[in-house]
C-alpha positions in Angstrom: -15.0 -1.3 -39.8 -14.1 -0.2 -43.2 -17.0 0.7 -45.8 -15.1 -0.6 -48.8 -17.8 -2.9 -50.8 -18.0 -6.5 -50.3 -14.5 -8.7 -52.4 -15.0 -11.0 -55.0 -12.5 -13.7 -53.8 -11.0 -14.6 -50.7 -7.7 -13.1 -51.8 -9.1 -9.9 -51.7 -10.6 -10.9 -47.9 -7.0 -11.6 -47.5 -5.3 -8.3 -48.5 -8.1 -6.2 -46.7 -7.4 -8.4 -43.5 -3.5 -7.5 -43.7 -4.4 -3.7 -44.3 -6.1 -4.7 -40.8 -9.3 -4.6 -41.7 -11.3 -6.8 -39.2 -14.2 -7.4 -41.3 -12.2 -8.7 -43.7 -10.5 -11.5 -41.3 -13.8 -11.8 -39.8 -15.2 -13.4 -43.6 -12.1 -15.6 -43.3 -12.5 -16.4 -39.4 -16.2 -17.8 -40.9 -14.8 -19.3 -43.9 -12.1 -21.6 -42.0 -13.5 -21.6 -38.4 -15.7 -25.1 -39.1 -12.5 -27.2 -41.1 -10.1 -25.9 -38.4 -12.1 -26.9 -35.6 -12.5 -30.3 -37.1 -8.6 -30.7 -37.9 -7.7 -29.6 -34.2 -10.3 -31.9 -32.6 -8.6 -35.0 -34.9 -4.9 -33.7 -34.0 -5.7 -33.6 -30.6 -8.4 -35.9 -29.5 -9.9 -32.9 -27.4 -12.8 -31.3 -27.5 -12.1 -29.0 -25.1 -8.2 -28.5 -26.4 -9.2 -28.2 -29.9 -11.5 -25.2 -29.1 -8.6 -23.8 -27.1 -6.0 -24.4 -30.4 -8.8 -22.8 -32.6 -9.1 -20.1 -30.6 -5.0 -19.2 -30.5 -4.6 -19.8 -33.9 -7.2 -17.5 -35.0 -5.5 -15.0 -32.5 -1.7 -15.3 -33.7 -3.4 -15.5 -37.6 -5.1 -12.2 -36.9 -1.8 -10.2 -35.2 0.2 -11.9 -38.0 -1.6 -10.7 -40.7 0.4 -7.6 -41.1 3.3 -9.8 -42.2 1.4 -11.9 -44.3 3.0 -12.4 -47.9 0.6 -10.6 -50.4 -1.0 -13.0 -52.8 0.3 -16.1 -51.1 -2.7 -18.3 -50.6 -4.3 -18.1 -47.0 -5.4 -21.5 -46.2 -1.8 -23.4 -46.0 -0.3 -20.4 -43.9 -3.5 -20.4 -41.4 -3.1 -24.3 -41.0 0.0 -24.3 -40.6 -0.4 -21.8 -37.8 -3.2 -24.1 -36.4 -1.2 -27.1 -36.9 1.9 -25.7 -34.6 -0.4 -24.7 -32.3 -2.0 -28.2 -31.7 0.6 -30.0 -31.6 2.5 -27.3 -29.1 -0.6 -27.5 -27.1 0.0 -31.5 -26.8 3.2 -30.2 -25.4 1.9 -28.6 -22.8 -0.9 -31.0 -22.2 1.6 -33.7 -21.9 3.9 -31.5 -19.7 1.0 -30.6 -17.3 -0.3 -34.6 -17.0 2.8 -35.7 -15.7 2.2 -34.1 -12.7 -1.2 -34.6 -12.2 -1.8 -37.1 -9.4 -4.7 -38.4 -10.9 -5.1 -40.6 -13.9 -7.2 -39.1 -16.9 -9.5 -40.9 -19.5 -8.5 -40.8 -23.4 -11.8 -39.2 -25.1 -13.3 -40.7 -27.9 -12.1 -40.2 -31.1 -14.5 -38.1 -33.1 -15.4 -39.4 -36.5 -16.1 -36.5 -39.2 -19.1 -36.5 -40.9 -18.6 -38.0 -43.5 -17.0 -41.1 -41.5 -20.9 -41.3 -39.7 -22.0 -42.2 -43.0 -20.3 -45.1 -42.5 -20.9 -48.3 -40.5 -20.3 -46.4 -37.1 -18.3 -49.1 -35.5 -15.8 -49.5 -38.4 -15.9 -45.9 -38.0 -14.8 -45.5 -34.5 -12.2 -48.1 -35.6 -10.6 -46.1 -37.7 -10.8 -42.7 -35.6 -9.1 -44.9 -33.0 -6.3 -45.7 -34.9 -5.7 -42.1 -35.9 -5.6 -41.5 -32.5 -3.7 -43.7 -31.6 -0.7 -42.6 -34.7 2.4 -40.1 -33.5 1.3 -37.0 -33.7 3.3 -36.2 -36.9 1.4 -38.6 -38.4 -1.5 -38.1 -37.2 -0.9 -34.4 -38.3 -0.4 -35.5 -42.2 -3.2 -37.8 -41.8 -5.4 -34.6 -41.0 -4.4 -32.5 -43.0 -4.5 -34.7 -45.8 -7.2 -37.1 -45.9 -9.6 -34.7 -43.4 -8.5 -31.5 -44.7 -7.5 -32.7 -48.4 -4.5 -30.4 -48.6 -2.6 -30.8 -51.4 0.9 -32.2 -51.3 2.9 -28.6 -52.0 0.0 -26.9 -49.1 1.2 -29.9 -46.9 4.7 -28.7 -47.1 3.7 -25.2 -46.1 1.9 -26.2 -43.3 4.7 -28.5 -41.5 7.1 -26.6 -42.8 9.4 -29.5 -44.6 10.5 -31.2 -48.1 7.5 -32.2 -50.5 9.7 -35.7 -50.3 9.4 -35.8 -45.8 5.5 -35.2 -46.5 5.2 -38.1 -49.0 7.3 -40.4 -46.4 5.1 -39.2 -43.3 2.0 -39.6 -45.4 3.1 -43.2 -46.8 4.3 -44.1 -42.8 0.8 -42.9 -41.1 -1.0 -44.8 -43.9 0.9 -47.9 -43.2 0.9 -47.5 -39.5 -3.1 -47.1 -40.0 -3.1 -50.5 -42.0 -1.1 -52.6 -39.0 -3.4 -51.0 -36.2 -6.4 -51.6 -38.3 -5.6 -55.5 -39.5 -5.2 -56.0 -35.5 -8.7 -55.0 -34.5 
């Protein structure tokens, strides 16, 4: 690990990490490591998955790093990788229950904390309903009401128009409103 003292921003975390310095991605693995496990458990409504998403994004962010465009901003481009990953994951998931014999049981959405703050039955309501969205919706929905991402880190992320994030954003919301009003 490199002796270089301690940088004042995460951009300079950043450029050590693509000069592969591992102490440096290691400050941003414990910077993001908490919001993306939190975003993968809400795209995927798995525990276990979201851990394994987590884990593979960290991994391609890390051998990527190399390539990473100096002073672009880190956050949009690592959830975007994490954001890939989940829903490829899905994928898979979806692929592989197919031909599972046996029927499985949907986990239980998990509400944020800031959702337990709230009346913990409206609450589950409304984790419910995410979960229950498309997973391109439920993908905006994450990344902006859970994550906060901005509209133009949105569009780096998914990796389309600032106009198709407005429409999936506007879409999920609606869809939330119609699953919501039949509860």
């Amino acid at each position: 690990m490199s002796q270089c003292p301690a940088p004042a921003n995460e951009a300079d975390w950043v450029e050590r990490a693509r000069r592969g310095d591992a102490e440096a991605f290691a400050r941003l693995y414990e910077a993001y490591q908490s919001s993306a496990f939190g975003a993968a458990i809400l795209l995927t409504s798995d525990r276990t998955l979201a851990a394994d998403v987590v884990q593979e994004a960290f991994i391609k962010a890390f051998l990527a790093m190399p390539r990473f465009r100096s002073g672009q901003p880190f956050r949009p481009w690592f959830f975007r990788i994490l954001t890939n990953e989940a829903l490829r994951s899905l994928k898979r998931k979806r692929l592989w229950e197919r031909f599972r014999p046996a029927p499985r049981e949907q986990p239980a959405p998990v509400p944020t904390p800031e959702a337990l703050a709230l009346d913990r039955e409206r609450a589950e309501e409304v984790w419910k309903a995410v979960s229950e969205l498309p997973e391109i919706g439920r993908a905006a929905v994450v990344l902006r009401y859970y994550l906060g991402l901005s509209e133009e880190e949105m569009t780096s992320v998914l990796g389309v128009p600032a106009g198709t994030v407005k429409s999936r954003v506007a879409r999920a919301r609606e869809r939330l409103k119609h699953i919501l009003a039949n509860v």
